[in-house]
N, C-alpha and C positions, 0 to 999 in steps of 0.2 A: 504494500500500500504506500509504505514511503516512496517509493523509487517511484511509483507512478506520481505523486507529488511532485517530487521535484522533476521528472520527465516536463511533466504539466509546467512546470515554473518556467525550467527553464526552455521551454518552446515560447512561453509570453517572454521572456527576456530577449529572447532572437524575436521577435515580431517588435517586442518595441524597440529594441537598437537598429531594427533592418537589416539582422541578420549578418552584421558585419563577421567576421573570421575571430575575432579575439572571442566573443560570447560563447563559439564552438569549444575554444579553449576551456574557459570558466566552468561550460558546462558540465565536461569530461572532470575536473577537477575536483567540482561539488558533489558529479557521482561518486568520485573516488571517496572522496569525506564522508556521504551517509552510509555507503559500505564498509568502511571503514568504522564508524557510530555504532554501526547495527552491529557489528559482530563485537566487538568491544561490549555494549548493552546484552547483548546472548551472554557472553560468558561472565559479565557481572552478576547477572539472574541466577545461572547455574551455579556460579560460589555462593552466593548467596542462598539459594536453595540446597546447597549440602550442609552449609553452615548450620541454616536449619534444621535441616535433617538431622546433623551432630549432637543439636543441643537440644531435640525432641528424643532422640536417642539414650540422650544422657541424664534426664529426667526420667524417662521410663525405667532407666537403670536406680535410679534414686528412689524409687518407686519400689519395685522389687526386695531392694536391701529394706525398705521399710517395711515393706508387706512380710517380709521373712523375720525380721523383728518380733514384730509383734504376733506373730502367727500362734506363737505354743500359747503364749495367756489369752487368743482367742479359744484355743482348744480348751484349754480349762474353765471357761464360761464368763470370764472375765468381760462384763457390759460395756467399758469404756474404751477397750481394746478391740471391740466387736465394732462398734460405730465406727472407730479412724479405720478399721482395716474395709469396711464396708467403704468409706471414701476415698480410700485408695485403690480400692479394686475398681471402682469405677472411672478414677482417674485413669488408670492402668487400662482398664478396658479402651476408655476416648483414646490414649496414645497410642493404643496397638492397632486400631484402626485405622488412623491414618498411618503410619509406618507400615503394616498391611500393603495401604491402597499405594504407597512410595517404593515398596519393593523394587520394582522394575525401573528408577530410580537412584538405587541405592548404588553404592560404590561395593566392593565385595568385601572389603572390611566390614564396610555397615553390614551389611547381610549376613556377614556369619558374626556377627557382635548380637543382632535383634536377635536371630536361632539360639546362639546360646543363653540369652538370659531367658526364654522360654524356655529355655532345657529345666536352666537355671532353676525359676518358678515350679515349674511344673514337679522337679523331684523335690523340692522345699514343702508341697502341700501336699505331698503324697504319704 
């Protein structure tokens, strides 16, 4: 959509100068700048979205150690231990959905870090 933009521009800028030769120039130049933008802003996005990913990762992790904390004084009927683990599991739950839905996504670090702490979890309540 940009490139057509500026395609667009710069055709009005060749109609209003009369299409002299240097505008050809200009032209070539400003595409080279928004392709240049646009992939720059692509891989800003992408570190940006792993970064997140990192530190959705890292909280799910944070998550877990707590959930495994608390777990045995849920086991022994402990009321006050039973509510935080209930809000944790469902914190736990919202993160593992989205990291789920980021799998494909992930870096393969991240992917076998998310597999293990569900390993993790999983023989912790078992």
């Amino acid at each position: 959509m940009k490139k057509i933009l500026m395609i667009v521009a710069a055709a009005a800028i060749l109609v209003a100068c009369g299409g002299k030769g240097n505008a050809s120039k200009t032209d070539d130049t400003n595409t080279t700048q928004t392709e240049a933008t646009t992939d720059n802003t692509t891989e800003a996005a992408d570190a940006t979205e792993t970064t997140a990913d990192e530190d959705v990762l890292a909280e799910y992790e944070r998550l877990i150690e707590k959930a495994i904390e608390i777990y045995p004084k849920v086991k022994t009927g402990d009321a006050d231990a039973a509510a935080e683990f209930k809000e944790i599991g469902d914190e736990m739950t919202e993160l593992s959905t989205h990291l789920s839905q980021q799998a494909a996504n992930m870096s393969a670090e991240q992917a076998a870090k998310f597999a293990e702490l569900g390993k993790k979890w999983l023989e912790a309540v078992q």
